[in-house]
Residue frames as a rotation matrix with the C-alpha (Angstrom) as fourth column:
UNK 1
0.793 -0.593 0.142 65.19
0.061 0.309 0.949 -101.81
-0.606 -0.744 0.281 12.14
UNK 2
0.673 -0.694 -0.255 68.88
-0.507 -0.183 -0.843 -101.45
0.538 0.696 -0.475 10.95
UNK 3
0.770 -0.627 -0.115 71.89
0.603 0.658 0.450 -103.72
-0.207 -0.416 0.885 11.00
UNK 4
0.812 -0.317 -0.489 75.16
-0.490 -0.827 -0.277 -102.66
-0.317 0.465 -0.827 11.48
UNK 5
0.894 -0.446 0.028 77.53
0.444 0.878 -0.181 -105.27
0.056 0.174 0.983 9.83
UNK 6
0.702 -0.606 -0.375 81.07
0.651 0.332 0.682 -105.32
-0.289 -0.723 0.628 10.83
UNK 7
-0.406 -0.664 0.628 82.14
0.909 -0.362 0.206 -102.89
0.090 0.655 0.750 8.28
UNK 8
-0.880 0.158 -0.448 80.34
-0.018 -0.954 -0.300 -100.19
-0.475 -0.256 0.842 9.43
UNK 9
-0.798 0.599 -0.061 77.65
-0.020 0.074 0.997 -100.76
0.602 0.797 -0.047 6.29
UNK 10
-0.689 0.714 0.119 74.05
-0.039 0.128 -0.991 -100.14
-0.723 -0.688 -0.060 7.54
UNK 11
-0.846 0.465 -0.260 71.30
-0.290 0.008 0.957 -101.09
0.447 0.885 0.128 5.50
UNK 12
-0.087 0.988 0.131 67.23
-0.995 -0.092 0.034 -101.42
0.045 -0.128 0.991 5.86
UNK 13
-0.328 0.339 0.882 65.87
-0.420 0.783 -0.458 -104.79
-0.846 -0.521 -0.114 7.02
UNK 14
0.393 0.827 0.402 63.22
-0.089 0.469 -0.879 -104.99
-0.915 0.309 0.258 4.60
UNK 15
0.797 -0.343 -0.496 65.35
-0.596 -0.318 -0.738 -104.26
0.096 0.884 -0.458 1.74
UNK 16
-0.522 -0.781 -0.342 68.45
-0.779 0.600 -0.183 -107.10
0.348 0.171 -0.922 2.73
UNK 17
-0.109 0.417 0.902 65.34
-0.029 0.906 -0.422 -109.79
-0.994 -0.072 -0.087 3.28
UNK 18
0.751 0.640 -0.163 64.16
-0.213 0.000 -0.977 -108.60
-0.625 0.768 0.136 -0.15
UNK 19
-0.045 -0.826 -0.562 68.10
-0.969 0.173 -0.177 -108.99
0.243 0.537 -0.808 -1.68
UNK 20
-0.768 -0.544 0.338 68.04
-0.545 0.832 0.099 -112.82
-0.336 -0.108 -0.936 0.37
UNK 21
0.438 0.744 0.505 64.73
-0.241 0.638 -0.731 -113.84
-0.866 0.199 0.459 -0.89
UNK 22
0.873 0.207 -0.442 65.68
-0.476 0.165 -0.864 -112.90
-0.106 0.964 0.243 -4.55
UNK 23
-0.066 -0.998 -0.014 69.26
-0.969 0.068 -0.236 -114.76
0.236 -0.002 -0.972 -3.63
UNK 24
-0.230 0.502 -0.834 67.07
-0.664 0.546 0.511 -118.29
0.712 0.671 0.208 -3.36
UNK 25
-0.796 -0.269 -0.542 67.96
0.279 0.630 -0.724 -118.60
0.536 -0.728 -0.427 0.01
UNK 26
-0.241 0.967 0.087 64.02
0.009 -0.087 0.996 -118.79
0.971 0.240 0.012 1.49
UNK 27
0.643 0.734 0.220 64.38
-0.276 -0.046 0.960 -119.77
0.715 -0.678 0.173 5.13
UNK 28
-0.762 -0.621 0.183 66.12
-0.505 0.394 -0.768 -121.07
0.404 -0.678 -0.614 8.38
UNK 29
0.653 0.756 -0.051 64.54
-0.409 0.408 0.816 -123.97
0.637 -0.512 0.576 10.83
UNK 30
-0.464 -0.846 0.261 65.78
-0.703 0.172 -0.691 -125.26
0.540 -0.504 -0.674 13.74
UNK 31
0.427 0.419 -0.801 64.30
-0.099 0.902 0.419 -128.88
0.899 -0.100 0.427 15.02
UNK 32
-0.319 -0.387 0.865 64.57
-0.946 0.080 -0.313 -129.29
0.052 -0.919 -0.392 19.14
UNK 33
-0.379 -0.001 -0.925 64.81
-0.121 0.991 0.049 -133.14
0.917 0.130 -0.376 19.25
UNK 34
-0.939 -0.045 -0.340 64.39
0.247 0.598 -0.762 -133.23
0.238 -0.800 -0.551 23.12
UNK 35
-0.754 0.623 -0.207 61.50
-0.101 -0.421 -0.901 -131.07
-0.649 -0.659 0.381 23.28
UNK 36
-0.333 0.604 0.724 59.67
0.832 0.549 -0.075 -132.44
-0.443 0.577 -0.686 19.89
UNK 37
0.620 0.637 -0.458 59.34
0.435 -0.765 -0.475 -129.25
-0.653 0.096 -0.751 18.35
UNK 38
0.010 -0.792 0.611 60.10
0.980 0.128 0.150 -127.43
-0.197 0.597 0.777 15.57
UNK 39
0.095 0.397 -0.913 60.62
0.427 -0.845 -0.322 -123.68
-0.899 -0.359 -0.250 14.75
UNK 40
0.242 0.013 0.970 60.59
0.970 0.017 -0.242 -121.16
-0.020 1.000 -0.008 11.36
UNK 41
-0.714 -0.168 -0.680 61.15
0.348 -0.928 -0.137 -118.30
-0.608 -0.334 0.721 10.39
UNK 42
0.308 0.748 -0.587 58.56
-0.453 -0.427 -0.782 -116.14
-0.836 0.508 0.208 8.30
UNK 43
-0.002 0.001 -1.000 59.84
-0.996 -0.088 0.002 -118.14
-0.088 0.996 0.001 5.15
UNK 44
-0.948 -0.072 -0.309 60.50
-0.052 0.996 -0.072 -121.41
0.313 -0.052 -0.948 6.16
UNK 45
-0.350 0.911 0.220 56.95
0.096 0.268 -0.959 -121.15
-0.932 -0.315 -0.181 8.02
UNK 46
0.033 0.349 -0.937 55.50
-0.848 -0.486 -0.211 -119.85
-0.529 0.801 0.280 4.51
UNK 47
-0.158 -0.324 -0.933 57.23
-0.924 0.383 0.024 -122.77
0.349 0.865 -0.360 2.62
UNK 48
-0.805 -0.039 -0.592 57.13
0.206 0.917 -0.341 -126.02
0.557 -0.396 -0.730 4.50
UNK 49
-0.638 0.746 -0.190 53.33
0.373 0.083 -0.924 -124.89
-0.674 -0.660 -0.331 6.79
UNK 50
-0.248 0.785 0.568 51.21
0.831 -0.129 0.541 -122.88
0.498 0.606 -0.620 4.38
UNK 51
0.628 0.777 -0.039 51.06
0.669 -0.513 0.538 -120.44
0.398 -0.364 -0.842 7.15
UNK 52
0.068 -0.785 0.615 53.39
0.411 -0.540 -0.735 -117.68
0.909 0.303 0.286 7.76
UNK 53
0.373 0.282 0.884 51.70
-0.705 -0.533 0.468 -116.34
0.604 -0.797 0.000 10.79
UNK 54
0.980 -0.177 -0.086 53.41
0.181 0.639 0.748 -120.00
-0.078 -0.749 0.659 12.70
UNK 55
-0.219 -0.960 0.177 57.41
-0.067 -0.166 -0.984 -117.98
0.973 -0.227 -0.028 11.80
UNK 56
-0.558 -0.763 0.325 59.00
-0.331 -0.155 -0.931 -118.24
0.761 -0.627 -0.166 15.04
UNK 57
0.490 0.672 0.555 56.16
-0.868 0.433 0.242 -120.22
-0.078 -0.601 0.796 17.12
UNK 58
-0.566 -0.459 0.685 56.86
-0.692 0.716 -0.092 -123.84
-0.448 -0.526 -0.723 18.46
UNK 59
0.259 0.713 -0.651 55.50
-0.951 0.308 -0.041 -126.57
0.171 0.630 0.758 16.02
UNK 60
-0.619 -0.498 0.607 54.60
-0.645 0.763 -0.033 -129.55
-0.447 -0.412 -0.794 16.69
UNK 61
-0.013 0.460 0.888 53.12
0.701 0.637 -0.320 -133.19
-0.713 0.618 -0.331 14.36
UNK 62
-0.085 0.180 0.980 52.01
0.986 0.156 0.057 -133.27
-0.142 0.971 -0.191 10.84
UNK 63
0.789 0.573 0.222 51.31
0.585 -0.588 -0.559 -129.61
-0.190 0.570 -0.799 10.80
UNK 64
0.327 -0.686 -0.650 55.24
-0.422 -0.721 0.550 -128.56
-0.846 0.095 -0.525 10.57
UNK 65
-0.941 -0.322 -0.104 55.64
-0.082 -0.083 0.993 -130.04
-0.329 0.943 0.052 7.20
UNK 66
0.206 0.970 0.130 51.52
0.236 0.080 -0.968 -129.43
-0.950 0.231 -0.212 6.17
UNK 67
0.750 0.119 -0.651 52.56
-0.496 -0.551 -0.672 -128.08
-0.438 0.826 -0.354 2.72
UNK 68
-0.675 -0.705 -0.216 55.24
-0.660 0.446 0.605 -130.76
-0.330 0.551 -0.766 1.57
UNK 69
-0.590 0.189 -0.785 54.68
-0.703 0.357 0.615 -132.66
0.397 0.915 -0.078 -1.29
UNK 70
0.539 0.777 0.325 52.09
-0.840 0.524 0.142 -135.76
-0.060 -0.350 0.935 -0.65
UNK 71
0.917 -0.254 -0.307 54.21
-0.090 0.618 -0.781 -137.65
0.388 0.744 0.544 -2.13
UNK 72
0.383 -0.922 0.061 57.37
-0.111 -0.111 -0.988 -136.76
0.917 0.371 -0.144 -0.28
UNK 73
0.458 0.340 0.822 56.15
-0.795 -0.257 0.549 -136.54
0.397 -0.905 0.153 3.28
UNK 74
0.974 -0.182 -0.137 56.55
0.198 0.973 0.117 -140.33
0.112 -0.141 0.984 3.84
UNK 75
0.531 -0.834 0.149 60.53
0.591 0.238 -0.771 -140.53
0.608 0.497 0.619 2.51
UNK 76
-0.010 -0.527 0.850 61.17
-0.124 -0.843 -0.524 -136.83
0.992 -0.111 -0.057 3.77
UNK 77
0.522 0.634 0.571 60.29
-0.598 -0.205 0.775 -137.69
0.608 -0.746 0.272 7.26
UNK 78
0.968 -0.250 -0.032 62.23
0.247 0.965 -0.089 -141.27
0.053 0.078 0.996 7.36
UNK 79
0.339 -0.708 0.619 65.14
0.463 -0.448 -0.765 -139.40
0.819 0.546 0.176 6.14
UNK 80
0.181 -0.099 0.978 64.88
-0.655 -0.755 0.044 -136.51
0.734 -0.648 -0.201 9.23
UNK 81
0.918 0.103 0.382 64.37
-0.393 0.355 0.848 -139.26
-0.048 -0.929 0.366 11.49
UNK 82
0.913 -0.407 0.017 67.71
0.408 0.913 -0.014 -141.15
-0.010 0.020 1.000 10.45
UNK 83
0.187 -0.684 0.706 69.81
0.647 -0.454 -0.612 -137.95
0.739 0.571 0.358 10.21
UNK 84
0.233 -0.073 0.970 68.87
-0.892 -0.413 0.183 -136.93
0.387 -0.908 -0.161 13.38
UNK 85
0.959 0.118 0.256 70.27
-0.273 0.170 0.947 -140.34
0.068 -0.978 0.195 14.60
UNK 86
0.575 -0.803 0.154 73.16
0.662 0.346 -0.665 -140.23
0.481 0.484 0.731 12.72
UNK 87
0.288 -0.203 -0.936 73.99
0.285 -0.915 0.286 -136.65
-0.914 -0.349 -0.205 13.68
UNK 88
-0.664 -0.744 -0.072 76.29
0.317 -0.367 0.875 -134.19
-0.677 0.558 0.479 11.34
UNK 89
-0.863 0.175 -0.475 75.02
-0.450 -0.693 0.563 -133.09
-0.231 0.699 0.677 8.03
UNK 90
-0.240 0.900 0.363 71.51
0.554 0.434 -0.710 -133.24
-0.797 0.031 -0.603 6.87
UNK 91
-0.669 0.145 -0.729 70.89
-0.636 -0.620 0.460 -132.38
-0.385 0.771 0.506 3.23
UNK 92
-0.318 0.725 0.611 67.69
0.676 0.626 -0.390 -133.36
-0.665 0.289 -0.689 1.47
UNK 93
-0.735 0.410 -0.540 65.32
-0.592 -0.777 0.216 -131.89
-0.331 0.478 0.814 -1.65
UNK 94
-0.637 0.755 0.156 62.14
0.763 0.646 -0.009 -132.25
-0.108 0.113 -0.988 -1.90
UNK 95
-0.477 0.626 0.617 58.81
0.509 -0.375 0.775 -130.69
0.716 0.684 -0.140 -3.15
UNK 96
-0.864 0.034 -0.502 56.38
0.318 -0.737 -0.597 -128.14
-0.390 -0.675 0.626 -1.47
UNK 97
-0.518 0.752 0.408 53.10
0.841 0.359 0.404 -127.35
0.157 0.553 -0.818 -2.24
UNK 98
-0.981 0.175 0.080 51.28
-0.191 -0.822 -0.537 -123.55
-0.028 -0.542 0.840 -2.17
UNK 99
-0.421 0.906 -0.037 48.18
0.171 0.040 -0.984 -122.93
-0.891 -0.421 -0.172 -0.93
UNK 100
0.177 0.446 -0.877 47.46
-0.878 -0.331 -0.345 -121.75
-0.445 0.832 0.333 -4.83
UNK 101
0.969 -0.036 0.243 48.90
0.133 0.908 -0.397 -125.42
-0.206 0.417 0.885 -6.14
UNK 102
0.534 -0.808 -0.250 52.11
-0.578 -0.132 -0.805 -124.26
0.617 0.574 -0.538 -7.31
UNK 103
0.903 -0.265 -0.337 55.01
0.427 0.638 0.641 -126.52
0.045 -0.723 0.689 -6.56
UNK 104
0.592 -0.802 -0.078 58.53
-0.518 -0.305 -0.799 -125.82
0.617 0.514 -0.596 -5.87
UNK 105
0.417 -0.691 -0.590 61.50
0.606 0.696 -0.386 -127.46
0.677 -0.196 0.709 -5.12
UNK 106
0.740 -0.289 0.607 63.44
-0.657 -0.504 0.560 -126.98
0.144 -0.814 -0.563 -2.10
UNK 107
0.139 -0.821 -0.553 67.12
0.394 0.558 -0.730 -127.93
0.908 -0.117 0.402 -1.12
UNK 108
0.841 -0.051 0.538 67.20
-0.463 -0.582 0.668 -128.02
0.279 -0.811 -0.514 2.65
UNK 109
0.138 -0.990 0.033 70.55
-0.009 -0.035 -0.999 -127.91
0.990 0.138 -0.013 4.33
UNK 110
0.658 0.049 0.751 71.53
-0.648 -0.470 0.599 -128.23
0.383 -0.881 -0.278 7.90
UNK 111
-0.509 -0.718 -0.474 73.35
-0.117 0.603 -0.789 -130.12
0.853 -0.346 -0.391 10.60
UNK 112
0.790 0.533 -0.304 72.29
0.153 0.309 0.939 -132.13
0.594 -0.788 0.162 13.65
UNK 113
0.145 -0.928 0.344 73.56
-0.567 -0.363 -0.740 -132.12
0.811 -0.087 -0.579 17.12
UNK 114
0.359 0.303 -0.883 74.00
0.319 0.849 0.421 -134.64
0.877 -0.433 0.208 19.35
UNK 115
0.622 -0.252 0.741 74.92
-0.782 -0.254 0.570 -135.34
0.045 -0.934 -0.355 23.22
UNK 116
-0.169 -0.961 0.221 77.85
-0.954 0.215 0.207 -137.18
-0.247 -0.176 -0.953 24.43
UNK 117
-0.371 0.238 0.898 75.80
0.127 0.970 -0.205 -140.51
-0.920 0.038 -0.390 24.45
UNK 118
-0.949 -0.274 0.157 74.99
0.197 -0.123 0.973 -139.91
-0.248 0.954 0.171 20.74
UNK 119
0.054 0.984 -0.170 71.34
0.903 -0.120 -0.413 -138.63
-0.427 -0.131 -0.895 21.16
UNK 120
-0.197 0.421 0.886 69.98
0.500 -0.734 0.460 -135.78
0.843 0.534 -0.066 18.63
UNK 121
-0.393 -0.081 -0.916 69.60
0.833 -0.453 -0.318 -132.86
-0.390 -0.888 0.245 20.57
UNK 122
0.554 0.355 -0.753 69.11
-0.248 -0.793 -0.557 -129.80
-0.795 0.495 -0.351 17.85
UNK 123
-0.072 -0.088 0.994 68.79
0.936 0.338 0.098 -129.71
-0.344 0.937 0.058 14.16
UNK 124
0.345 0.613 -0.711 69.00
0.215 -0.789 -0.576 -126.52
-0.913 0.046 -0.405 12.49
UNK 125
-0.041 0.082 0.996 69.17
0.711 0.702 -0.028 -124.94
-0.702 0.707 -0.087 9.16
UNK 126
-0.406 0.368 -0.836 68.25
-0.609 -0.791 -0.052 -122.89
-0.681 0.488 0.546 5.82
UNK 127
0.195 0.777 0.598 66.12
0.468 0.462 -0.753 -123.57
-0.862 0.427 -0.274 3.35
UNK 128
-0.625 -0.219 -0.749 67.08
-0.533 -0.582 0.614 -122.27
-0.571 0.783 0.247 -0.68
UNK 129
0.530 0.848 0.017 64.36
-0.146 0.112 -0.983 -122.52
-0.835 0.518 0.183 -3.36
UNK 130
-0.617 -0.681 0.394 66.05
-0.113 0.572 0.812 -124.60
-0.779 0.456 -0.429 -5.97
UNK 131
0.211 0.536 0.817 63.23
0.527 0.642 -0.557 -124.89
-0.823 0.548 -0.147 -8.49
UNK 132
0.680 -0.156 -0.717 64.88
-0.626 -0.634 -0.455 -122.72
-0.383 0.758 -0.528 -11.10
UNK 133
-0.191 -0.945 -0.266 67.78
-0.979 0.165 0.119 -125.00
-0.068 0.283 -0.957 -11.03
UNK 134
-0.193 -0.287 0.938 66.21
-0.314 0.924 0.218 -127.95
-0.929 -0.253 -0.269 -10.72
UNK 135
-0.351 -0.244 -0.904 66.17
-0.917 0.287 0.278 -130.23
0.191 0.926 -0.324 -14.21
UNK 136
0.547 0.754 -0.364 64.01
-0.761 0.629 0.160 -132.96
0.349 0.189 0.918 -13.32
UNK 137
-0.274 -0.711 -0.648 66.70
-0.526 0.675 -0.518 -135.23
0.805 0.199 -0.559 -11.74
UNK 138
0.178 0.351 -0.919 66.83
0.717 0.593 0.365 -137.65
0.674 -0.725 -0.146 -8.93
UNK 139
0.984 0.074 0.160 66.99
-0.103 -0.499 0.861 -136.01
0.144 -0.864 -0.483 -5.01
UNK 140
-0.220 -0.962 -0.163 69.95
-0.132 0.195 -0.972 -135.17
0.967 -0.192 -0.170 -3.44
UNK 141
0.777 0.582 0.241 69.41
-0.345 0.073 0.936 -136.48
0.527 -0.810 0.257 -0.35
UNK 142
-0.411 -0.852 -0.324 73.07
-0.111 0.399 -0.910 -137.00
0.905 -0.338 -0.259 2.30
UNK 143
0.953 0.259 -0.156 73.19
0.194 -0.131 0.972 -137.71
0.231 -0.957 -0.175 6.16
UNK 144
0.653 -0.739 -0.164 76.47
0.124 -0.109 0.986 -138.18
-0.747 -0.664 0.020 7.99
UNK 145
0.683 -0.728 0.065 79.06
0.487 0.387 -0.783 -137.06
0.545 0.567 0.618 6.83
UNK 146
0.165 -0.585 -0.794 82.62
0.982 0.024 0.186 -136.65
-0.090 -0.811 0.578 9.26
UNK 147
-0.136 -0.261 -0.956 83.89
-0.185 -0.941 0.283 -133.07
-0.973 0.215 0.079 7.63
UNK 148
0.953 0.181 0.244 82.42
0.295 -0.358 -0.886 -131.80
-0.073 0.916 -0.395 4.41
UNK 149
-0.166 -0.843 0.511 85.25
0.950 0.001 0.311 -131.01
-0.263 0.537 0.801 1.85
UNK 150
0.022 -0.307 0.951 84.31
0.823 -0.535 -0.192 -128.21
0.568 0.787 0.241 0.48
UNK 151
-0.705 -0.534 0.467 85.07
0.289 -0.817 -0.499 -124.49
0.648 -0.217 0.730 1.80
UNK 152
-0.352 0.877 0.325 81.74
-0.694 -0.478 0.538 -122.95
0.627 -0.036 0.778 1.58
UNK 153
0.598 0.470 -0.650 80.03
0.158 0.726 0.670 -126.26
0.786 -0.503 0.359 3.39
UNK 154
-0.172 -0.502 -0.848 82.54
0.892 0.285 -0.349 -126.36
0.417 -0.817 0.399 6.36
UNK 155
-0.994 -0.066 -0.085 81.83
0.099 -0.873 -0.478 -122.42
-0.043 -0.484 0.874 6.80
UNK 156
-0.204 0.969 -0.139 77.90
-0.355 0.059 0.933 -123.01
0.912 0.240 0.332 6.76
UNK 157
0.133 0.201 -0.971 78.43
0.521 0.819 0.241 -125.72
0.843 -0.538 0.004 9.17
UNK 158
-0.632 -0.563 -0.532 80.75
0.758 -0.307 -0.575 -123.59
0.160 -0.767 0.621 11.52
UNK 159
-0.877 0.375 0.300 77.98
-0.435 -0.884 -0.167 -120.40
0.202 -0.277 0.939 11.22
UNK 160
0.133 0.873 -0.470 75.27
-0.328 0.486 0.810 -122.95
0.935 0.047 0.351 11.71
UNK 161
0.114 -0.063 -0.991 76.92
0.825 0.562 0.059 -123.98
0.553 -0.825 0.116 15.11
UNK 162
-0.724 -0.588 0.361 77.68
0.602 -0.794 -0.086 -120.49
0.337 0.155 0.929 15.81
UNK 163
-0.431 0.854 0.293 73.90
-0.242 -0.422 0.874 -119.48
0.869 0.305 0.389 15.58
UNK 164
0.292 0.413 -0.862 73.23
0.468 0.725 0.506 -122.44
0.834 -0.551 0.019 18.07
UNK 165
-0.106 -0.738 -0.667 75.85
0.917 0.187 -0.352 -121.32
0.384 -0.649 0.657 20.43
UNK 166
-0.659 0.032 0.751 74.62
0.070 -0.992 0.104 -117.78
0.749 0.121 0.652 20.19
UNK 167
-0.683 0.573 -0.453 71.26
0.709 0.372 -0.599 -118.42
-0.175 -0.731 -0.660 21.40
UNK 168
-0.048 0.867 0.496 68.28
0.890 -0.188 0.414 -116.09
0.453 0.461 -0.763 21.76
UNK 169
0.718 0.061 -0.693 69.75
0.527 -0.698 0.485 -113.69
-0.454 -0.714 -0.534 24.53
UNK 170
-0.360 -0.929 0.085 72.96
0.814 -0.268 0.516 -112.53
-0.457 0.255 0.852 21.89
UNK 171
-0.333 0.181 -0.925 72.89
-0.216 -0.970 -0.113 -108.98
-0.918 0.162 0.362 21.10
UNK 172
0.591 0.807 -0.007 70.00
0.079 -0.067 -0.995 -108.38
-0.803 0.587 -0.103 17.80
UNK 173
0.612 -0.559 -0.560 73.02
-0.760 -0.218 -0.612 -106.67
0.220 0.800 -0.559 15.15
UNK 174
-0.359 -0.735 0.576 74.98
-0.629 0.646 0.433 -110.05
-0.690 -0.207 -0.694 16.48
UNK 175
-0.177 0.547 0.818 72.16
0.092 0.837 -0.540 -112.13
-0.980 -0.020 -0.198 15.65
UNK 176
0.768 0.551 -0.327 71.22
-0.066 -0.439 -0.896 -110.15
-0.637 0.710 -0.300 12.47
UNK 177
0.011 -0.703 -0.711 74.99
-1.000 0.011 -0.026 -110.36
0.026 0.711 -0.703 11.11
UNK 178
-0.863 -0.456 0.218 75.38
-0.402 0.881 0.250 -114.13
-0.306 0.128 -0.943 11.46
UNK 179
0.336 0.942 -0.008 71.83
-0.156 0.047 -0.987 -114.30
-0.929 0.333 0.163 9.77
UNK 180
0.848 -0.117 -0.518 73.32
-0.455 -0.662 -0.595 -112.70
-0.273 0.740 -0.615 6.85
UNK 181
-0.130 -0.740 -0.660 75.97
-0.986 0.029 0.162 -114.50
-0.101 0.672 -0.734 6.52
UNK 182
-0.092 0.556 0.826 74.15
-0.162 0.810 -0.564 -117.85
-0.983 -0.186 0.015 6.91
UNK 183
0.767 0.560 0.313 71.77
0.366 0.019 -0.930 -117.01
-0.527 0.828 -0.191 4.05
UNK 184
0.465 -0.634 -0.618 75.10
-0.861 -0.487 -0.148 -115.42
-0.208 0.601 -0.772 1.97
UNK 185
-0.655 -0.749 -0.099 76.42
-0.665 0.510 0.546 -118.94
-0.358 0.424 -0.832 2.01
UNK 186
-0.037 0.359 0.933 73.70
0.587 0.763 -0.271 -120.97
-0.809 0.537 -0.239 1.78
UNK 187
0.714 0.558 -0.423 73.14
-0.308 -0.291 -0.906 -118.46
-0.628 0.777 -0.036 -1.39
UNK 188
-0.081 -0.819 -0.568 76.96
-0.982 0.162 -0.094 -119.25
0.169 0.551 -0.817 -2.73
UNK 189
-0.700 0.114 0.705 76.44
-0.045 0.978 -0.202 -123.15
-0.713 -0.173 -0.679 -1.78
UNK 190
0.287 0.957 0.025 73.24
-0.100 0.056 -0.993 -122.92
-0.953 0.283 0.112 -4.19
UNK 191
0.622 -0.113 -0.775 75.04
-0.776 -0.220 -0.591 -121.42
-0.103 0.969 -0.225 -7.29
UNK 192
-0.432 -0.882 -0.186 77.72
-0.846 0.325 0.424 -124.03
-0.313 0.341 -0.886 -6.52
UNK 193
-0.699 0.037 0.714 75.40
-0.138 0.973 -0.186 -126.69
-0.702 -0.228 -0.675 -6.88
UNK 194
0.350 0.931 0.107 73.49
0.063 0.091 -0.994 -125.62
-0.935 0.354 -0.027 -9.25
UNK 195
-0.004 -0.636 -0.771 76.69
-0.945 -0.250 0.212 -125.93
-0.328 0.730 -0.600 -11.85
């Protein structure tokens, strides 16, 4: 498949996943509150299930975070639930576990949405593999917050509602450019935090 991005530029799939893996940014999820389900793509399913083959399927209980940390499940879970009734921003990092043992850190990023009466509605996201950068410190773990300050965070947010608002019926080289520029900030949102 080829994208064509707004500049005309066309480039090979497999070859601008292989530029956003090695750019730390690993996945996207998106968390339907009303319908109790969560979804992945082919990295976020990889990282956070153990199983790749559940990308873009409907997940539901213990087996959409089967591969976080033992240790983090509890906290990380507590956390989702209270950020999905806050609403707004939803940043957390926490461990992961492969099916070989290896661990790695993860810095997930997203934003809830609510309904008029202040009910969660949809959570969605990216996922960026942080364990190069990480240095042994405490989590960064946020919920609400009214408007992020910085640039790069307010234009995440705004292509993160964007994505929502698209849906699943918006033309493929739509969908495929506001992918791309997702995973381009969460990759600049990484290096900034990782100063």
């Amino acid at each position: 498949m080829r994208i064509n991005a707004i500049d005309g530029f066309s480039e090979d799939m497999e070859r601008l996943r292989g530029a956003l893996e090695a750019s730390c940014v690993v996945g996207t999820w998106d968390w339907d509150h009303t319908r109790g389900v969560v979804s992945y793509d082919a990295g976020a399913a990889r990282l956070l299930t153990g199983d790749p083959d559940l990308a873009e399927r409907e997940i539901t209980g213990m087996s959409g975070a089967a591969a976080v940390h033992p240790d983090d499940r509890e906290w990380l879970a507590e956390h989702m639930r209270k950020a999905a009734r806050a609403g707004g921003l939803v940043v957390s990092e926490y461990r992961v576990v492969a099916p070989n043992g290896a661990v790695s850190w993860l810095l997930s990023r997203g934003r809830t949405y609510q309904d008029h009466l202040g009910r969660p509605l949809r959570s969605c996201g990216i996922l960026i593999d942080i364990t190069e950068m990480r240095d042994g410190g405490e989590r960064y773990v946020m919920g609400r917050s009214s408007q992020p300050d910085d640039p790069l965070d307010r234009a995440a947010d705004l292509v993160i509602a964007l994505k929502q608002t698209l849906g699943d019926d918006a033309p493929e080289e739509v969908l495929a450019a506001t992918d791309v520029l997702l995973f381009s900030l969460g990759r600049a949102i990484a290096r900034s935090e990782g100063r």
